[in-house]
C-alpha positions as a Markdown table, in Angstrom:
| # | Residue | x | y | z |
|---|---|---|---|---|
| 1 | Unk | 122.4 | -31.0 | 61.0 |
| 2 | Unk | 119.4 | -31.9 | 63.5 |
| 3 | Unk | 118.6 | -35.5 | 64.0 |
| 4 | Unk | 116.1 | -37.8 | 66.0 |
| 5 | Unk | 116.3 | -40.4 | 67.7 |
| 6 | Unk | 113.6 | -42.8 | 65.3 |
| 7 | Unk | 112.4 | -46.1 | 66.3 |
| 8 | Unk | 112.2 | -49.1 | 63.7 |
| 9 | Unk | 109.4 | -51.6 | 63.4 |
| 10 | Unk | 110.1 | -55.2 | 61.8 |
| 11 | Unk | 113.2 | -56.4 | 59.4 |
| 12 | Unk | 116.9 | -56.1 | 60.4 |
| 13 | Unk | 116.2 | -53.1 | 62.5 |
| 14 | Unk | 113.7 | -54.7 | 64.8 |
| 15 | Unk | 113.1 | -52.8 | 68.3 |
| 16 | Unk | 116.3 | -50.4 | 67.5 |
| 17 | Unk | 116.1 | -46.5 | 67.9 |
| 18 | Unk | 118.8 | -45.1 | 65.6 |
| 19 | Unk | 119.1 | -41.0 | 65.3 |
| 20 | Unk | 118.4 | -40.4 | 61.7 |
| 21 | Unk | 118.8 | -36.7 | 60.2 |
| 22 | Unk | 116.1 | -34.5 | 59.3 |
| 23 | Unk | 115.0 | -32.9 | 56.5 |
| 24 | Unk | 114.5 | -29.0 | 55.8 |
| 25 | Unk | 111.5 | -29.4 | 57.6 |
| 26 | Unk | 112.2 | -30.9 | 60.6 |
| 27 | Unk | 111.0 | -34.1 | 59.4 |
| 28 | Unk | 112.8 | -37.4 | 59.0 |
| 29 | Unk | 112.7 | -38.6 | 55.1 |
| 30 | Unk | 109.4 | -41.3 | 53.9 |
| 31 | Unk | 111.8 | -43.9 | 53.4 |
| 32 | Unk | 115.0 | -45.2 | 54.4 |
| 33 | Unk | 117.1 | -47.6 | 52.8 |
| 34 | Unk | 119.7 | -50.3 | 54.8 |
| 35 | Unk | 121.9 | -51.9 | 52.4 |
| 36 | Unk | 123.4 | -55.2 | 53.3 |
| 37 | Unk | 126.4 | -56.6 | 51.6 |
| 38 | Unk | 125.9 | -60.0 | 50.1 |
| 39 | Unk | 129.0 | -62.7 | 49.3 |
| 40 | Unk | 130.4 | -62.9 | 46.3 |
| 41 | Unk | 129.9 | -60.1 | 43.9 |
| 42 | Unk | 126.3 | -59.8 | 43.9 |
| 43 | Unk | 124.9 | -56.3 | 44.8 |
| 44 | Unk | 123.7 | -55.7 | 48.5 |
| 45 | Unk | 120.3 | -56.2 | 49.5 |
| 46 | Unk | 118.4 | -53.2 | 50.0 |
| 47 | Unk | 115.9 | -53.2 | 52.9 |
| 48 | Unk | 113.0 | -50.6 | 52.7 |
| 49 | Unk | 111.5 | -49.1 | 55.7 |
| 50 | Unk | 108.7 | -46.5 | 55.1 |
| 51 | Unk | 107.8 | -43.6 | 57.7 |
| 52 | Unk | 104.4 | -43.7 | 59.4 |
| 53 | Unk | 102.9 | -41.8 | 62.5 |
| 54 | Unk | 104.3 | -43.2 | 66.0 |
| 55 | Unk | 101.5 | -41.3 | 67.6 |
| 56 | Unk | 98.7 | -39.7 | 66.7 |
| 57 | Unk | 96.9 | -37.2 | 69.2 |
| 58 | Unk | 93.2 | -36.2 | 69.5 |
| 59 | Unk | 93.3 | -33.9 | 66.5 |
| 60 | Unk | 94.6 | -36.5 | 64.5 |
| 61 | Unk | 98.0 | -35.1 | 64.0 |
| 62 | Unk | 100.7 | -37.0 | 64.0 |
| 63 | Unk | 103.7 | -36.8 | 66.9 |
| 64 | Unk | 106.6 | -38.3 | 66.6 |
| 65 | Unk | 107.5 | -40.8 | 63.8 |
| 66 | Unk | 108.6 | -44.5 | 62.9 |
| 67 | Unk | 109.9 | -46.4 | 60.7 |
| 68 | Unk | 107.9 | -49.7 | 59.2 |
| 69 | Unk | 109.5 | -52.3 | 57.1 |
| 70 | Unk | 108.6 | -53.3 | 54.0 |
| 71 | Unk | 109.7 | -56.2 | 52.7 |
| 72 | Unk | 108.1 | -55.4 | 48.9 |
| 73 | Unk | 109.6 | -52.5 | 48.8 |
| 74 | Unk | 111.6 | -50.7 | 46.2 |
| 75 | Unk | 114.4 | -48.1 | 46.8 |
| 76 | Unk | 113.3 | -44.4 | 45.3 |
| 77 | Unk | 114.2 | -43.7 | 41.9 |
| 78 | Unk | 114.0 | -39.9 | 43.0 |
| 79 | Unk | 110.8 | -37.2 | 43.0 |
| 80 | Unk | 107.7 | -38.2 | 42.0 |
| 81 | Unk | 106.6 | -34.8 | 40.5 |
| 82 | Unk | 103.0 | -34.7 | 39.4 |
| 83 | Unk | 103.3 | -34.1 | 35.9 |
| 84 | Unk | 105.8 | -37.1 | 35.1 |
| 85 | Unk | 103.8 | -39.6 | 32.8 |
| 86 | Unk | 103.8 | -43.0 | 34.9 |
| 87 | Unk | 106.6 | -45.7 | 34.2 |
């Protein structure tokens, strides 16, 4: 498996480059999810980061990618397929 190194914006992560595996496309995946244990026996905490462009070049194509937090965020439930009737 190809990975790359990606760099993370905001949250936990802040200022860290971590190599994160690509996709069949040669892309990294739209979100990733850091789970962080909690005490007791509560379920971890689950820290969203979403995928934006790092860089964008004069055609407006995107080069490279990074990783934003969002602190609202919700894990994925799975594919969002366009004829699925909206929860």
């Amino acid at each position: 498996m190809r990975s790359e190194n990606t760099l993370f914006v905001g949250g936990p992560l802040d200022g860290r480059v971590l190599p994160v595996l690509l996709g069949m496309t040669g892309q990294p995946p739209k979100t990733y999810e850091v789970p962080v244990p909690n005490d007791n026996d509560r379920p971890p905490t689950v820290h969203v980061y979403r995928r934006v462009p790092a860089r964008v070049n004069r055609l407006g194509l995107p080069s490279g990618w990074k990783y934003e937090y969002d602190p609202a965020g919700k894990p994925s439930t799975g594919p969002k397929w366009p004829w699925r009737k909206p929860h």
